[in-house]
C-alpha positions in Angstrom: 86.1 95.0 94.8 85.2 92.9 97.9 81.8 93.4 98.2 80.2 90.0 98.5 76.4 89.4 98.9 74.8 87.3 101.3 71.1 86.2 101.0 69.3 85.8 104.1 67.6 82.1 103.7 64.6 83.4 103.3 65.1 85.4 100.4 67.6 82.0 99.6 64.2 80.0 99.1 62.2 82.7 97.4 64.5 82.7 94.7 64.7 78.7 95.0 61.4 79.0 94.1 61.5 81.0 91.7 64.0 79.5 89.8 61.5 76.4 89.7 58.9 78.8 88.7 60.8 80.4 85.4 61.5 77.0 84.4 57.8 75.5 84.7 56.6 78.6 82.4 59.7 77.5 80.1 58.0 74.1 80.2 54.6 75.0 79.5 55.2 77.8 76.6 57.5 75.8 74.4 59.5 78.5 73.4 59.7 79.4 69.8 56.9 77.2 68.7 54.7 79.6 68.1 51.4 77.2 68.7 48.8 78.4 70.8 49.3 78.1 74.8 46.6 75.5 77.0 47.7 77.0 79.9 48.9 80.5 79.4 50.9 82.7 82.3 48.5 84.9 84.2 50.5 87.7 85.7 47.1 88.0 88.3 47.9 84.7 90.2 51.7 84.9 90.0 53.0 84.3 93.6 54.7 87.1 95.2 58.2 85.8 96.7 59.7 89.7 97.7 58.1 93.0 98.0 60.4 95.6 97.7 58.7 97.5 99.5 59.1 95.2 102.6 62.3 95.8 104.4 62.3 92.0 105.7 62.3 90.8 102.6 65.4 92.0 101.1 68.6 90.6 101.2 71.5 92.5 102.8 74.9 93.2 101.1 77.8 91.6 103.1 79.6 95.2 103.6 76.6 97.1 103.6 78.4 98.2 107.2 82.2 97.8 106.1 84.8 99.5 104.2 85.3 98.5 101.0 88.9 99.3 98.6 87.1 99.2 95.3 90.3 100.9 93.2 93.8 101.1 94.8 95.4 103.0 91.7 93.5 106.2 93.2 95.8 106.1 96.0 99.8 106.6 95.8 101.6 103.4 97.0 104.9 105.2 97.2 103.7 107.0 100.2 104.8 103.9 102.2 107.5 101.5 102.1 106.1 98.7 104.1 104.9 96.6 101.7 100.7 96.2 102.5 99.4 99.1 104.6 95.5 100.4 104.9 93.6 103.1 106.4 90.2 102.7 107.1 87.2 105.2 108.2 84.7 103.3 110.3 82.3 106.0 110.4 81.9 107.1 106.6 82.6 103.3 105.8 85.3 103.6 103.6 89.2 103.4 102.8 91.2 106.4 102.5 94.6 104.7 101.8 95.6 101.1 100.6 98.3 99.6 99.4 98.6 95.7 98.8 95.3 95.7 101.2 95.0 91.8 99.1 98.6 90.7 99.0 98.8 87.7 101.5 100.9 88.1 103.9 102.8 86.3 107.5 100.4 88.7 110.3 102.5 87.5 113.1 101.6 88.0 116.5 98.5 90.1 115.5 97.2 86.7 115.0 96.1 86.9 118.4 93.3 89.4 117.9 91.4 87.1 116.5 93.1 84.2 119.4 91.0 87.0 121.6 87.6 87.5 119.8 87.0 83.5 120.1 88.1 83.4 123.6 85.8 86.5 124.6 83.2 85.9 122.5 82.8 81.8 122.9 84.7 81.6 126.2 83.4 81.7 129.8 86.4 84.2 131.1 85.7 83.4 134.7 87.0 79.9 133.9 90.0 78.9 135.5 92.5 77.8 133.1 95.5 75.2 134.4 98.1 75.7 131.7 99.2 72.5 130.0 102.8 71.2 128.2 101.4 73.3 124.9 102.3 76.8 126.4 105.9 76.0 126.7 107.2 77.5 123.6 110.8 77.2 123.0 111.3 78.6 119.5 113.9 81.8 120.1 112.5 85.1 120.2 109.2 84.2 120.9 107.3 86.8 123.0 106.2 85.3 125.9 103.9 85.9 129.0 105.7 83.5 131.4 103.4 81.1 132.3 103.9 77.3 133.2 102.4 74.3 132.8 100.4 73.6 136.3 99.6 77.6 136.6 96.0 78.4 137.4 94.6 81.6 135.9 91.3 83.1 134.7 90.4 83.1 130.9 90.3 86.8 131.3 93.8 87.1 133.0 94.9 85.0 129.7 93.8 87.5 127.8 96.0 89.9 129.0 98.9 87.6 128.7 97.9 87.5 125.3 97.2 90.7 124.2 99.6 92.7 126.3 103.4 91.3 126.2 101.9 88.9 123.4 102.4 85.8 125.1 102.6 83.0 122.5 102.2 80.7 125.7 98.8 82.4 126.6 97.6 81.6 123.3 98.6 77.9 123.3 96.4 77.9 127.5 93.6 79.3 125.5 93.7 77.6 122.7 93.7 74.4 124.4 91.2 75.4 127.2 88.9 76.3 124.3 89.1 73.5 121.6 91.4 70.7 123.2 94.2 70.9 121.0 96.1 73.9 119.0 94.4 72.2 115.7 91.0 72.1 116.9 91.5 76.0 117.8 92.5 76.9 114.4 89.9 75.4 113.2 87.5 77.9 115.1 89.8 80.7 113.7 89.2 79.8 110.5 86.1 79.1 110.3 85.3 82.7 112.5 87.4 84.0 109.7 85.1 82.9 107.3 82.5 84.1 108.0 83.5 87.4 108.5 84.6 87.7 104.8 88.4 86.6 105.3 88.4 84.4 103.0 92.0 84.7 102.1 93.1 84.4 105.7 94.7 80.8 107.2 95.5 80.5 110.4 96.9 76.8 111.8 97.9 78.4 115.2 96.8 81.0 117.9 100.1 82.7 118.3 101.5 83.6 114.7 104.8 82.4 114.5 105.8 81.8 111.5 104.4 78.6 109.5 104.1 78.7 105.4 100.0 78.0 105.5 99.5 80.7 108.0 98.6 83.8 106.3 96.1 86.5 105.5 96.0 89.9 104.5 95.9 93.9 105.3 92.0 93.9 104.7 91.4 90.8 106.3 92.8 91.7 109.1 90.6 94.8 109.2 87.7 92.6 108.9 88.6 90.5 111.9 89.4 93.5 113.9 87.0 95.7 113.5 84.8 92.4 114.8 86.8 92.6 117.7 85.7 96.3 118.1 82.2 95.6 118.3 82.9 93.3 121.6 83.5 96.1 124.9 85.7 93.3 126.6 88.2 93.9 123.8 88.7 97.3 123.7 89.0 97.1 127.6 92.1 95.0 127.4 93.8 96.0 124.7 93.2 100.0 126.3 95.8 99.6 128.5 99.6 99.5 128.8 99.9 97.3 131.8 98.1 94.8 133.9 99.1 92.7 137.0 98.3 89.5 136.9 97.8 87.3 140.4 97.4 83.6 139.9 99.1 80.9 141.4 101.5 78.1 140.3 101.4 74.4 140.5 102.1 74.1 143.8 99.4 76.4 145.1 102.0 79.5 145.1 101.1 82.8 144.2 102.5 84.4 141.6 102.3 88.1 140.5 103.7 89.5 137.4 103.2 92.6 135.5 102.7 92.5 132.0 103.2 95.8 129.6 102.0 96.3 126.0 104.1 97.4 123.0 101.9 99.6 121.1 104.5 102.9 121.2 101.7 105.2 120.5 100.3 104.3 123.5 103.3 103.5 126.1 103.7 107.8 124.8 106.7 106.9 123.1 105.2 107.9 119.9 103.6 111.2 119.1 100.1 111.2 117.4 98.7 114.0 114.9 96.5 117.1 117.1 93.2 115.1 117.7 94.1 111.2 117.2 94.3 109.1 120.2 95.2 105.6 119.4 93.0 103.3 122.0 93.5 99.9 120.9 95.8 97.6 118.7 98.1 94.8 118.5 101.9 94.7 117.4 103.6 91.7 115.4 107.4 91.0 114.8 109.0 87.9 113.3 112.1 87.8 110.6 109.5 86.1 107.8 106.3 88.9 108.8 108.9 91.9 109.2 107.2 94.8 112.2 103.3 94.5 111.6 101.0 96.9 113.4 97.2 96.9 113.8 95.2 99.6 116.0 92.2 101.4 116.6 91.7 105.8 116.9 89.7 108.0 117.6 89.4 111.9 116.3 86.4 113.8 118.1 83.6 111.6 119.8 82.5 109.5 117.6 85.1 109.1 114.5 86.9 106.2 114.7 89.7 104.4 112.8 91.5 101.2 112.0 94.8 101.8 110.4 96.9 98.8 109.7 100.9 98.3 108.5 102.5 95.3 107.6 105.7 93.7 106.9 107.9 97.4 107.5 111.6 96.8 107.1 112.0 97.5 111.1 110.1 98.8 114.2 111.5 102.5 113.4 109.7 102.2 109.4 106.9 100.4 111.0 106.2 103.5 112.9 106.7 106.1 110.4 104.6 104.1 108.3 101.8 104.3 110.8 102.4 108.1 111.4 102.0 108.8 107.7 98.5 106.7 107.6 97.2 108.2 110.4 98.1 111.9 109.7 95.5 111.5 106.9 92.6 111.3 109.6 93.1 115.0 109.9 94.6 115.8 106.7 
């Protein structure tokens, strides 16, 4: 089970105290010895260090407001071939399908929703951001946004670089804007990662492609992207297929392109179960991560979703996967 508990510091130096406390009586009582105390405990002066009857002074579990996958036997992992694959319900806080939600995994490109929760959550998007030699990407089949070292764009036009045709090269211009170098950045992934519970998640670049000490997992990834959820920015640019971008080049030119997403539930390529409307997510595809899919829906006003599918045999699997997991919303 990966329920953790966190202490507020506070509570962290009540129980400090405490500690000393227990031990002190230890002191003073020599156990066992049977020999009449000088100093004997009075229960009227102890001091109080929590009332439980005072909501401020109690600690709060870590996933008090997440899903938790406390016993994948009760689920049938033969329903899907991928091999890691989750289903969570944001609402009633809890899983209703995993498979190999703790197997560590390549994420691919869906690195980059956590690429955009630093850069919207620590970054300035009206920055203008002149794209440096990192952003040229030459490894083959990379997805790419097309930018070039001397472009000028915002952070937030970035963003949809990133997010949209999942430009490697717009994360590399953000990652560098942001931290100074690609290592600095992951650093800032990592430790964003930490703290939100991912603590089997590694990230050493912004992009995903492939690199042996870049992993994580099916719930991790949940964790980071239900995060991302929380921030309205997100959701507004990952809720679209297609954005034009209008920046200029080097040489002061202007330059318009147009960039689409890949998510086929939402280009309408893909038909959803009666009552589920995907609204955000994030594809990934490399030969070592397999099709990976991340994404957000809805059923009714306020029911919402974060299904996840990683490492499918192909982009037709990946989606029959993610049809299966998402048919249970209604099921």
């Amino acid at each position: 089970m990966r329920n953790r508990f966190c202490p507020s510091g506070s509570l962290q130096k009540r129980a400090a105290a405490a500690v000393i406390c227990l031990a002190a009586s230890f002191a003073v009582c020599g156990c066992g010895r049977g020999e009449e105390l000088t100093n004997p405990y009075s229960f009227e002066d102890r001091p109080v260090f929590a009332d439980a009857n005072e909501e401020e002074a109690l600690g709060h579990l870590f996933a008090e407001d997440l899903c938790v996958v406390s016993d994948e036997a009760s689920f049938s992992p033969s329903e899907l071939d991928s091999e890691a694959g989750a289903l969570f319900d944001l609402q009633e806080k809890r899983a209703l399908y995993s498979k190999n939600a703790f197997e560590r995994l390549y994420p691919a490109s869906i690195t980059k929703v956590m690429t955009a929760l630093l850069a919207i959550k620590y970054g300035n998007l009206e920055d203008m951001v002149t794209v440096t030699e990192d952003a040229v990407i030459t490894e083959p089949g990379a997805s790419l946004c097309h930018i070039n070292p001397g472009d000028q764009l915002t952070l937030e036009q970035l963003l949809y670089g990133l997010m949209l045709p999942s430009g490697n090269d717009a994360g590399a211009a953000i990652a560098v804007h942001m931290a100074g170098s690609i290592e600095a950045f992951a650093e800032m992934m990592n430790r964003e990662a930490q703290a939100l519970g991912a603590t089997d998640t590694h990230f050493v670049n912004p992009h995903g492609l492939t690199d042996e000490d870049h992993y994580t997992t099916a719930y991790d990834l949940y964790l980071i992207f239900n995060e991302a959820l929380k921030l309205p920015k997100f959701r507004e640019v990952t809720g679209v297929s297609s954005y034009e971008a209008s920046y200029v080049d080097k040489d002061g030119a202007p330059v318009t392109q147009t960039w689409k997403g890949s998510n086929m539930y939402m280009l309408g390529r893909k038909e959803t179960p009666d009552g589920v409307t995907v609204f955000s997510g994030k594809t990934g595809t490399t030969k070592a991560a397999g099709s990976c899919l991340i994404m957000a829906s809805s059923c009714g006003q306020d029911r919402e979703y974060i299904s996840v599918v990683l490492k499918a045999e192909n982009r037709d699997k990946l989606y029959e996967n993610m049809s299966k997991l998402i048919t249970k919303i209604v099921n």
